[in-house]
N, C-alpha and C positions, 0 to 999 in steps of 0.2 A: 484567440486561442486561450484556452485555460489551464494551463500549469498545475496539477495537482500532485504533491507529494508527499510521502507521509515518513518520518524515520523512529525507529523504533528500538527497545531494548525489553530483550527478552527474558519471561520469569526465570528465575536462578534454578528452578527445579527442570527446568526445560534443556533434555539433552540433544546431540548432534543430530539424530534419529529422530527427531520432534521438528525440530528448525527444519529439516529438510524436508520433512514433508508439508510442514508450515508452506514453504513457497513453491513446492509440486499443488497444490493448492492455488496460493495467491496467480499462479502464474496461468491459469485458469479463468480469471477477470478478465485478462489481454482477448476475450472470445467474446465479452460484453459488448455489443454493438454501439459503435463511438469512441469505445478504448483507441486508444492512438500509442505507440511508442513508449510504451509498456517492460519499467526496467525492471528486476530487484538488484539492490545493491550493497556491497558489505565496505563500512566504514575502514578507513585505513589510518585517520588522523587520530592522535592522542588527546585531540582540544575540545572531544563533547563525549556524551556518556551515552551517545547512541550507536548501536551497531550495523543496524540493517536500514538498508530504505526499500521503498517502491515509489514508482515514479511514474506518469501517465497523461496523457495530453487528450485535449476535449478540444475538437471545433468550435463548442457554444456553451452558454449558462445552460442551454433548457437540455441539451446531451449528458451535458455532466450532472444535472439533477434528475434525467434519467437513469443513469449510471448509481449512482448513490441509491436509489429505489429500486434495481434490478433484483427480484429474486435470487441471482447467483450470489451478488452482493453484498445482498442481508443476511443467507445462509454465512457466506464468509465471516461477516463479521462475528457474528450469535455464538457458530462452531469451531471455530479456528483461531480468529483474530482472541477474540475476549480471553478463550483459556490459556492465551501461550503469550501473551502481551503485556508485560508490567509497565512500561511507559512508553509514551511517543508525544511527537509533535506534527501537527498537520499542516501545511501551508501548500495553499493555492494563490496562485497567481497571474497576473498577466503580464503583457510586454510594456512597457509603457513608450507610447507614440512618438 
């Protein structure tokens, strides 16, 4: 299983009406074939400088690099992701045995 998650802080000129359709959006991925458990999520802790996540689980390497080349995927990123995203961090992962 692959763990993919990504958390994110959004540009300063980006109001509540922008964010929210931000992840009426993202939450639209969750329809990509392989998506699995499919969060978004709003930071609560004072200890890091990111606000939002999304969160998603793959069966396999070759689903989740299908996922990453999905036409919905790439629109998201190119339209949505890139204009309204000033920083994040991406981490995927597995379980270890």
């Amino acid at each position: 299983m692959i763990y993919h998650s990504v958390f994110l802080q959004f540009k300063a000129n980006i109001h509540q009406e922008q964010k929210d359709d931000f992840f009426s959006e993202a939450k639209k991925l969750a329809h990509i074939p392989g998506v699995q458990s499919f969060q978004c999520l709003q930071e609560i802790s004072p200890k890091n400088s990111f606000e939002y996540g999304l969160i998603m689980q793959f069966e396999t390497e070759q689903i989740y690099e299908a996922y990453t080349q999905h036409p919905d995927h790439v629109h998201f990123v190119e339209n949505v992701w890139i204009p309204s995203v000033a920083h994040f961090q991406e981490i995927d992962y597995t379980i270890i045995p």
